[in-house]
C-alpha positions in Angstrom: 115.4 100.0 124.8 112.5 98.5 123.6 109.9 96.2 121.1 108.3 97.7 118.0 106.0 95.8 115.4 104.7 97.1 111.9 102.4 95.5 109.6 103.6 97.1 106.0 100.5 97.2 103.5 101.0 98.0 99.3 103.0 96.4 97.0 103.7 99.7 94.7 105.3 103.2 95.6 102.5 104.3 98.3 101.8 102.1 101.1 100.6 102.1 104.4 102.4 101.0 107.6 100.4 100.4 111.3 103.1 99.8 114.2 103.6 100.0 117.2 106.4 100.3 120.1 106.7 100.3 123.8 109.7 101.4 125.8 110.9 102.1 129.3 112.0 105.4 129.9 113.5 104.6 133.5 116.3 102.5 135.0 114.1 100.1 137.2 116.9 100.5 140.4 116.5 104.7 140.2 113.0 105.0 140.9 111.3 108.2 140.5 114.5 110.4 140.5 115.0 109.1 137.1 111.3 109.5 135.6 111.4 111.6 131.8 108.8 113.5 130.9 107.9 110.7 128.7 106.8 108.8 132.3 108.4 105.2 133.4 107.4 103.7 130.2 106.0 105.3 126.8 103.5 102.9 124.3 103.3 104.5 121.0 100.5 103.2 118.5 100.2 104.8 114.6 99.2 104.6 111.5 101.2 106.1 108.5 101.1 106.8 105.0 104.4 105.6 102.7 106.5 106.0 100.1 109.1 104.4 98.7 111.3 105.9 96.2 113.2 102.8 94.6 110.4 100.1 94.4 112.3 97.9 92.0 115.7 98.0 93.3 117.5 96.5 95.9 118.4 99.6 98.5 114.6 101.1 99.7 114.6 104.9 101.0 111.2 104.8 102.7 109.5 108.5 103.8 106.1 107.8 106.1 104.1 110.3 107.3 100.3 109.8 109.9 99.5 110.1 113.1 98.9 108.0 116.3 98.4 108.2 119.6 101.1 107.7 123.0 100.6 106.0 126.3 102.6 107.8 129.2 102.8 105.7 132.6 103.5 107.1 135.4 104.3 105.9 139.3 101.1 108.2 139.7 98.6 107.3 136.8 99.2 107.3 133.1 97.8 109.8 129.9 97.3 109.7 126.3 98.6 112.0 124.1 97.8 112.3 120.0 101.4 112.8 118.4 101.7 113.4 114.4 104.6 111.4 113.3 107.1 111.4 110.1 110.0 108.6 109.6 112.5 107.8 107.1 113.8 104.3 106.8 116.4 102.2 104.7 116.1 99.1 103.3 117.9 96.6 101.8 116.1 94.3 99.8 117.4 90.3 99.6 117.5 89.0 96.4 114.3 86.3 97.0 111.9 85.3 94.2 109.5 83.8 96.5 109.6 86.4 100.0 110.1 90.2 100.4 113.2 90.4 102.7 114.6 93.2 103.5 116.8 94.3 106.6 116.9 98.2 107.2 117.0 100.8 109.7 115.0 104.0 110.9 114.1 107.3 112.8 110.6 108.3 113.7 110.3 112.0 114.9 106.9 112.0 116.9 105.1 115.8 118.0 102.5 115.9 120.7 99.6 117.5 120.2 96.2 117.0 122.0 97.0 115.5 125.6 95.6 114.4 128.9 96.6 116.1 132.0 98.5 113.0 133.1 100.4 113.5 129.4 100.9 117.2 129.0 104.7 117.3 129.6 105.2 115.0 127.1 107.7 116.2 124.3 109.0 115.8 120.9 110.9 112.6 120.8 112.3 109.8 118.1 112.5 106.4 118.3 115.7 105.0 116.6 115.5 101.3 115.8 117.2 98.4 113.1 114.7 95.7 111.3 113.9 92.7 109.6 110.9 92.8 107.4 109.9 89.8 105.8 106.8 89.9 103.3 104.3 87.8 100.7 
């Protein structure tokens, strides 16, 4: 589990997204027995180009593609680690004159690439998550 935010820019068919997610990748009462290679906790900061395929109708299929950059911690230091990312989404646009609402859901596959020490058994992963967007 975990908290992601997104700031969505572009009102036509290409956008661009910034967002951001932390998660723990641990039960606290395991210790390290239990640590992933993506540490005891995983930040993951990026930016993204987007499209999205039905801009004037009320269901969204969203494609992003960018890159970013991942925070491994550790019990024994943390690492950075560049990832290129891709995610496909879908919304649901509410039918508000004043207020872009939409409630939707996605999957971001992330790839390592360049890495700190501290970072280089980090591997391929995907954050699955639900949202509400609301925009002006």
């Amino acid at each position: 589990m975990g908290l992601g935010v997104a700031a969505d820019f572009g009102r036509g068919t290409v956008g661009a997204r910034i967002s951001a997610a932390w998660m723990r990748a641990e039960r606290p009462d395991e210790g390290d027995a239990s640590v992933t290679s993506a540490g005891s906790g995983l930040a993951h900061y990026t930016g993204e180009l987007t499209l999205d395929f039905n801009k004037r109708g009320p269901v969204h299929p969203v494609l992003g593609m960018g890159f970013g950059i991942a925070r491994v911690s550790k019990s024994t230091g943390g690492g950075n680690a560049g990832v290129g990312v891709a995610r496909l989404a879908l919304e649901y646009s509410v039918g508000l004159e004043d207020a872009d609402v939409r409630i939707g859901g996605g999957i971001t596959g992330a790839l390592p690439g360049p890495s700190d020490r501290e970072a280089a058994d980090l591997r391929a992963y995907a954050i699955v998550g639900a949202h509400v967007a609301i925009g002006f």
